[in-house]
C-alpha positions in Angstrom: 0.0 0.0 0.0 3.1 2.5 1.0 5.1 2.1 -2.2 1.5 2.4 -4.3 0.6 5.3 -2.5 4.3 6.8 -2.7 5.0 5.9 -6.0 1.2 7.6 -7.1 2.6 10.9 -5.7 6.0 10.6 -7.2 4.7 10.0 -10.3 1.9 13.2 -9.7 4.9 15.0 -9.1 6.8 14.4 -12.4 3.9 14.7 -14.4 3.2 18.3 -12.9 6.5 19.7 -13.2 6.9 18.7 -17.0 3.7 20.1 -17.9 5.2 23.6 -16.0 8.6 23.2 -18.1 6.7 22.7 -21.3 4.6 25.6 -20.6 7.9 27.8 -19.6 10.5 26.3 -21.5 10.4 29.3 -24.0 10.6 32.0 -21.4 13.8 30.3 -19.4 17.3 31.1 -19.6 19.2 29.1 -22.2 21.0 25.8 -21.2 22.1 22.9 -21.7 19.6 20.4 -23.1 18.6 17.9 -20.5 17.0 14.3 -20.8 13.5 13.4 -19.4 12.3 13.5 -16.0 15.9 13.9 -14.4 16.9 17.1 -17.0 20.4 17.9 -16.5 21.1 15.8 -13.5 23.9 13.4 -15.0 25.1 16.0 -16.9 27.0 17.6 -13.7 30.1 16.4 -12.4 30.3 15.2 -9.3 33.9 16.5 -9.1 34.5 20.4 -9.4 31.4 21.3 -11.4 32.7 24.8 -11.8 34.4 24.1 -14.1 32.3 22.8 -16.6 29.7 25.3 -15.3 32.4 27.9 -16.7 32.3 26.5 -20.2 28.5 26.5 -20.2 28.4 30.4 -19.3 30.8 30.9 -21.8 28.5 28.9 -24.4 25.7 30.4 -22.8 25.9 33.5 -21.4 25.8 35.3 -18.5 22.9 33.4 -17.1 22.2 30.0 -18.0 19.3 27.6 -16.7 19.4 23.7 -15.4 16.8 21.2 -14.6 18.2 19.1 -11.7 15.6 16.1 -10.8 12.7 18.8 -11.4 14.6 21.4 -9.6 14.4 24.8 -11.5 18.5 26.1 -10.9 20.2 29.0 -12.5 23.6 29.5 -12.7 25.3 33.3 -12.6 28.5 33.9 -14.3 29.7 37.2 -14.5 29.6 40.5 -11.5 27.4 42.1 -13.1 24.7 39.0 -12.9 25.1 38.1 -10.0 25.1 41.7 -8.3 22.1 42.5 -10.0 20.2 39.9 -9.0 22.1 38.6 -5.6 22.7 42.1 -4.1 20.1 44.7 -5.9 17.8 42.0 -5.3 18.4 40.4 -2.2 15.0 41.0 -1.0 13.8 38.0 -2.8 16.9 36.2 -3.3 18.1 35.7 0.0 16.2 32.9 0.9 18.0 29.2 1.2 17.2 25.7 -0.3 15.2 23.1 2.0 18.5 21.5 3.1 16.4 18.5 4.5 19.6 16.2 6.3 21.7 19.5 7.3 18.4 21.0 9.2 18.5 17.6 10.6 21.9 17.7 11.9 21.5 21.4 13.3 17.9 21.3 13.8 17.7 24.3 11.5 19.4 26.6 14.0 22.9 27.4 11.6 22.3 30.8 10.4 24.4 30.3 7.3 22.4 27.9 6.3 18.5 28.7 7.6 15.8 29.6 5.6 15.2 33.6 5.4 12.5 33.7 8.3 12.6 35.6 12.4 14.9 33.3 13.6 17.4 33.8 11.0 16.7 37.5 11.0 17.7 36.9 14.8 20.7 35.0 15.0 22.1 37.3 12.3 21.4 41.0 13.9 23.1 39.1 17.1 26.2 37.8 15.6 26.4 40.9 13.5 27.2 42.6 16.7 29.8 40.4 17.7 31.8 40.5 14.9 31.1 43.8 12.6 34.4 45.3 12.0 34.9 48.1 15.0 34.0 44.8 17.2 37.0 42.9 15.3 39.7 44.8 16.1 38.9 43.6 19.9 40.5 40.0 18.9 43.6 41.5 17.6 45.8 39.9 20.6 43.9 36.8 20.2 45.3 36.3 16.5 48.9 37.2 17.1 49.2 34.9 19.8 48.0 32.3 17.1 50.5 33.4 15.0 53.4 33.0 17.2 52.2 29.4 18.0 52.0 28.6 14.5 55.4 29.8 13.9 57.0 27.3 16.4 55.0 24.7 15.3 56.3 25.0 11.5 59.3 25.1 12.8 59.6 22.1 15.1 57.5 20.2 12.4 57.2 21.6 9.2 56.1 18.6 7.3 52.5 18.7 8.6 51.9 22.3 8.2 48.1 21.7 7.6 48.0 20.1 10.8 49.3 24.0 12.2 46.9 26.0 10.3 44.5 24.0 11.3 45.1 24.1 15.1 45.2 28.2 14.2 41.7 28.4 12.8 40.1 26.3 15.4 42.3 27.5 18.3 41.1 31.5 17.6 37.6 30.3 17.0 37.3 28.8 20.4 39.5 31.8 21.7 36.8 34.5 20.2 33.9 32.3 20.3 34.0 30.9 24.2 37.2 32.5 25.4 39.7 30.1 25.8 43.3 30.2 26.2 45.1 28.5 23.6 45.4 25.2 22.1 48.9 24.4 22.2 48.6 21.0 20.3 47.2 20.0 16.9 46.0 16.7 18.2 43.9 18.8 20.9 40.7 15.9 21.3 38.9 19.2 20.5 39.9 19.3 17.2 39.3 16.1 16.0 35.8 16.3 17.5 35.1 19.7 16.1 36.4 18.3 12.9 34.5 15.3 12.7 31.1 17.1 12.7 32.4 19.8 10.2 32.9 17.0 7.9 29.5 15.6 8.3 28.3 19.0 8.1 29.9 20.0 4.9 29.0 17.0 3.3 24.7 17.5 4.4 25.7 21.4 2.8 26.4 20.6 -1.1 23.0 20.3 -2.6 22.3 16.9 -3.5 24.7 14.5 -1.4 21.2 12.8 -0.5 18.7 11.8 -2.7 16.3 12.9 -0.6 17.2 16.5 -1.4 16.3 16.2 -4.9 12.8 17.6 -6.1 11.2 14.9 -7.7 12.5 12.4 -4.4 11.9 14.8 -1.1 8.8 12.5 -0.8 12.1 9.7 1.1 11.8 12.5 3.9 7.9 10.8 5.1 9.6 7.4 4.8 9.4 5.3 8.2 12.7 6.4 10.3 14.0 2.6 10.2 14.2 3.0 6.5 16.3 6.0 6.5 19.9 5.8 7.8 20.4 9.4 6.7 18.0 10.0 9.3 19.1 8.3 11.8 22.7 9.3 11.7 21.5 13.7 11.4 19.2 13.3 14.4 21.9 11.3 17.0 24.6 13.4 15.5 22.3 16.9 16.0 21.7 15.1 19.7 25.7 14.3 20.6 26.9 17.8 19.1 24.4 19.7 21.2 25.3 18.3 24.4 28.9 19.5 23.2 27.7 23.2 22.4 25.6 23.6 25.2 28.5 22.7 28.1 30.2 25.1 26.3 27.9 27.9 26.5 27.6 26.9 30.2 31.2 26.7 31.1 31.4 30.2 29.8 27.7 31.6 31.5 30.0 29.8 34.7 32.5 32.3 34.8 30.1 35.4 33.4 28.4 34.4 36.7 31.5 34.3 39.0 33.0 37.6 37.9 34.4 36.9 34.9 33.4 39.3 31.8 35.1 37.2 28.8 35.2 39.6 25.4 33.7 36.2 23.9 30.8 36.0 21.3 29.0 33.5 23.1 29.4 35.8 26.0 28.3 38.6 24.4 24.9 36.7 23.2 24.6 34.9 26.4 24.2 38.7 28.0 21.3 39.6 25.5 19.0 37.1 25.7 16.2 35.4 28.1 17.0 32.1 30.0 14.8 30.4 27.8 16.4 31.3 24.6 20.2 29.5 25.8 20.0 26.2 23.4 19.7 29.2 20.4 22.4 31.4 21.5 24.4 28.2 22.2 24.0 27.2 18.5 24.3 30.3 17.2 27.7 30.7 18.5 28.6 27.6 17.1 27.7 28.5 13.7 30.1 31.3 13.7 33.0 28.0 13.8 31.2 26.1 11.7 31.3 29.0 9.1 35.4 29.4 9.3 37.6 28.1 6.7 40.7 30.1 7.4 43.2 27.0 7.2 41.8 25.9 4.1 42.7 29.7 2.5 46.2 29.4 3.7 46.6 26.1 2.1 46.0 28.2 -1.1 48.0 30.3 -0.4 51.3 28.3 0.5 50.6 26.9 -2.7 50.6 30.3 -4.8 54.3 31.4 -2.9 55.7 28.2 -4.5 53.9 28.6 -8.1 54.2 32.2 -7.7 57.7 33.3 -6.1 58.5 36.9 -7.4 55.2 38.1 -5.4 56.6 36.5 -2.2 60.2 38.3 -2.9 58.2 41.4 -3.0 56.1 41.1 -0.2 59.3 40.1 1.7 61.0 43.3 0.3 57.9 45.0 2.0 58.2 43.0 5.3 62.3 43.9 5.5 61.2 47.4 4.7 58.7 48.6 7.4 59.1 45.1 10.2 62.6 44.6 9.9 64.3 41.5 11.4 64.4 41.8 15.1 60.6 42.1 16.2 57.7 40.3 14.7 55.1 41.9 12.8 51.9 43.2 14.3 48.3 44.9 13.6 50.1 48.3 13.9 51.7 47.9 10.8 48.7 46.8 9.0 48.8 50.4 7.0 52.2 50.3 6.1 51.9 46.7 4.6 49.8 47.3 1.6 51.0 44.1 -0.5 50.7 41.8 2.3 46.4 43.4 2.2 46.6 42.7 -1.5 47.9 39.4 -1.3 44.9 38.3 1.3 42.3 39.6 -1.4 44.4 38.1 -4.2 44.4 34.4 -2.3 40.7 34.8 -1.8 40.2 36.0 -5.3 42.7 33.4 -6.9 41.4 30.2 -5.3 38.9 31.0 -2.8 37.3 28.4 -0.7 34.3 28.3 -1.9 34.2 28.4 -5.9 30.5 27.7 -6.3 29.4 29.8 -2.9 26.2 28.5 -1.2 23.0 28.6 -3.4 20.3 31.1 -3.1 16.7 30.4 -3.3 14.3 33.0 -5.5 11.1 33.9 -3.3 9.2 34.9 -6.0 8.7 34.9 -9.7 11.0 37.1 -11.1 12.5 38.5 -14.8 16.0 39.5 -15.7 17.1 40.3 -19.4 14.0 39.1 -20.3 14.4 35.5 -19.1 11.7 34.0 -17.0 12.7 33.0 -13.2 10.3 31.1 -11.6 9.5 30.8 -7.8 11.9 28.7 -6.0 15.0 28.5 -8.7 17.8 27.7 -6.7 20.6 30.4 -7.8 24.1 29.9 -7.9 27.0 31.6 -8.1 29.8 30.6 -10.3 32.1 32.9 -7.7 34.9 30.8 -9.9 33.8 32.4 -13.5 33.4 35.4 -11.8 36.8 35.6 -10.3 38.1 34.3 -13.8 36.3 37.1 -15.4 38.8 39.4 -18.0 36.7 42.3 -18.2 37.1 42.7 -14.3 40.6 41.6 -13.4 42.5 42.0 -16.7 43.9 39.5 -18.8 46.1 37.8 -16.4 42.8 36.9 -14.2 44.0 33.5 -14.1 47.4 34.0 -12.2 48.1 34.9 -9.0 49.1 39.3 -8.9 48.3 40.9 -5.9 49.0 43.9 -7.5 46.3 44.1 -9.5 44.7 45.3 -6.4 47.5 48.5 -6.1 48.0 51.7 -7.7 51.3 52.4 -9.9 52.7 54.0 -6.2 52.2 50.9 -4.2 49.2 52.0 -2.7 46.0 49.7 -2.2 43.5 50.7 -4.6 39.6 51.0 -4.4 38.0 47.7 -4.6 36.3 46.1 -7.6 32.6 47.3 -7.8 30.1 45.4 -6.1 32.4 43.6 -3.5 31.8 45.9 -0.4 35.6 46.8 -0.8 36.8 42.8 -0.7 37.9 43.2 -4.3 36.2 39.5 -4.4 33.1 37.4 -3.8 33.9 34.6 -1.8 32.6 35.8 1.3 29.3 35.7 -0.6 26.1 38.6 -1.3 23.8 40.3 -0.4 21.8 39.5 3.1 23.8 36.4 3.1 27.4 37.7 3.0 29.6 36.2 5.3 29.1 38.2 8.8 32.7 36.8 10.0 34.6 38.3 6.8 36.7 41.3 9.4 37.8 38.6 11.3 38.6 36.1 8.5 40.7 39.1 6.8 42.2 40.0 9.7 43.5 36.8 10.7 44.8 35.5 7.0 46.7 39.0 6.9 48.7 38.5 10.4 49.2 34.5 9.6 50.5 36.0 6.0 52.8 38.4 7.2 54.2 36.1 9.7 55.1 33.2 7.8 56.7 35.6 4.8 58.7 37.2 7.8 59.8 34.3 9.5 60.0 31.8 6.3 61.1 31.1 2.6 58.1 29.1 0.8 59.8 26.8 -2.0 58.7 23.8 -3.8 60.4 20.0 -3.0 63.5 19.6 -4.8 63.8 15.7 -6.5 66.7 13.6 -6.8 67.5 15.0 -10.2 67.1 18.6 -8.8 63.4 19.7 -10.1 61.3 21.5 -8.4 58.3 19.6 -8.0 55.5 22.2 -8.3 52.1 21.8 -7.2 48.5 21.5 -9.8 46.6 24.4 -8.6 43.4 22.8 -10.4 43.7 19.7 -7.6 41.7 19.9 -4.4 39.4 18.1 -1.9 36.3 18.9 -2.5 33.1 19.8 -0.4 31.5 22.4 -0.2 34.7 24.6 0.7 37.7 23.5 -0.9 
């Protein structure tokens, strides 16, 4: 009775949403030509789909259209698209898919990730607060002590120099989030458990890891919980992290109570809201460490100083020049280092983290160079066309010059239009722009300008004595890379 039923409404479903494509198919962006029922699905990758999504918008155009499983997507390709539409209209583009297994494992309480309703409108206002960039500058000390860690740690162990940058990232989080010292170990027990729910995290947050997030199959989501081990493994993972989060929040409402003012976000949130309202300021700070990708960036980064060396002589020329060797660098020279500020927006620009961004949903119908944009399109960003883009960043876009953001003196330009003065878009648009981005800049510029002070960056040397030299095109993949 159950699979008659389920496969009736399935099949409703299918029928329905071809009779709506036949009716629109005229009125759509152009795309790719799909097969029946499942469209474009098998047409996408499953590894680095922006690339190929590229080639379409070069076929294409600015704006091109995919049916995924019945699930109407558009794809932006240039600035100008997706500022139009993502910022000018963020009104009704700012909403998120229905990311069914991710709300499971957060119980819809990630900001980031939360559909545009009060409680998102909530947690954002609150964490704004915390982290806007006046309210930055407050966690200065926190991320040159990080520095100095890292420092020693590359050079008692340079081999697993992911392992350090790692330990960085989540040591500050913790640091700004809950106010803890240090971690002085990259095998903290922390870490790995952090870690090991990012991973599950970032897996539930690329659309369609689950078939259950697919249109024409979101019926799976009524199936009987014994059937679904997607299920089961979101709800006692949601269960086991909160427990985590919420001792936490505690230990930190602990000291607030005994005397103890923490600058902390979580004890910044804890002091504006009701007792009742603890389990949400407890996840929202959380979110703030799920969001952060620093060590990922710097991995980037270490690769462009080996593909890339005459930009590290110069920014070391720069260092020499204003530092000098006998004291470390600090935030007071932050306006005297104007390379070392182009280089963090040419990393993020050259191979940010997130090459496809986090999709939009539209809230409404909507019309844009005369294409048709139904209700509910999920909207992407192709933030790795975009940062590829000629007309914007000349016709070297695809190496790494981080002086394509200064001025013939030296001097740190004005941004690109239509990146709030980031001179790229990987910290996203509109309502949904990364509300961590002043601390994220901060940090990546004081990790920068300590390991170009303290270190030369130089690819392995063979037996045969060639460099070995990295593919910049290879990554693992997620939904940060």
């Amino acid at each position: 009775m159950w699979d008659t039923l389920l496969f009736s409404i399935g099949f409703l479903v299918v029928t329905l949403r071809v009779i709506k494509a036949l009716q629109l198919g005229q009125k759509l962006p152009p795309g790719p030509s799909g097969f029946p029922i499942v469209g474009n699905l098998f047409q996408i990758p499953t590894s680095q789909p922006w690339l190929v999504f590229d080639q379409w918008t070069k076929q294409y155009g600015p704006i091109f259209y995919l049916n995924i499983a019945g699930q109407d997507t558009i794809v932006l390709g240039t600035h100008k698209a997706a500022a139009d539409l993502l910022d000018r209209r963020a009104n009704i583009y700012s909403d998120r898919p229905d990311y069914i297994v991710l709300n499971m494992l957060t119980s819809g309480m990630h900001w980031g990730f939360s559909r545009l309703d009060d409680l998102w409108k909530r947690q954002r206002r609150r964490v704004h607060e915390t982290l806007r960039a006046q309210t930055a500058k407050e966690y200065f000390a926190y991320q040159e002590i990080e520095s100095v860690i890292m420092l020693d740690q590359m050079l008692t162990d340079p081999e697993n120099f992911l392992d350090h940058f790692q330990r960085a990232s989540t040591s500050l989080a913790l640091s700004i989030v809950y106010g803890w010292s240090p971690l002085l170990n990259s095998d903290h027990p922390i870490i790995s458990k952090i870690d090991q729910f990012n991973r599950q995290f970032f897996v539930a947050a690329v659309p369609g890891s689950f078939w259950v997030e697919f249109k024409y199959f979101k019926w799976m989501r009524y199936l009987p919980r014994w059937m679904c081990a997607w299920r089961r493994d979101a709800e006692e993972t949601f269960k086991r992290v909160t427990i985590t989060l919420e001792g936490l929040s505690m230990d930190v409402q602990k000291r607030m109570d005994g005397g103890d003012d923490p600058t902390s976000v979580c004890g910044k949130l804890l002091r504006n809201v009701q007792k009742e309202d603890f389990f949400e300021a407890a996840w929202t700070s959380a979110s703030y460490r799920f969001a952060r990708q620093t060590s990922g960036q710097l991995a980037w980064f270490m690769q462009a100083m080996i593909l890339y060396p005459e930009t590290q002589r110069l920014a070391q020329e720069e260092l020499d020049r204003v530092v000098g060797p006998y004291r470390l660098p600090t935030f007071d020279d932050f306006d005297h280092l104007p390379f070392i500020q182009a280089m963090v927006k040419e990393t993020m620009r050259w191979r940010g983290i997130g090459p496809l961004g986090v999709p939009h949903r539209l809230t409404q119908d909507d019309y844009y160079e005369g294409y048709f944009l139904p209700k509910d399109t999920i909207c992407y960003a192709n933030v790795w066309s975009i940062h590829l883009d000629k007309n914007v960043y000349g016709d070297d876009a695809k190496h790494f010059n981080p002086g394509r953001f200064l001025d013939d003196n030296g001097k740190l330009e004005s941004s690109i239009a239509d990146t709030r003065d980031e001179g790229h878009v990987t910290y996203g648009f509109g309502k949904r722009i990364c509300v961590a981005r002043h601390v994220a800049n901060n940090s990546l510029f004081i990790h920068i300008a300590f390991l170009l002070w303290a270190f030369n960056i130089s690819a392995e040397i063979d037996a045969d004595g060639n460099r070995n030299l990295p593919d910049s095109l290879q990554c693992k993949e997620g939904l940060s890379v």
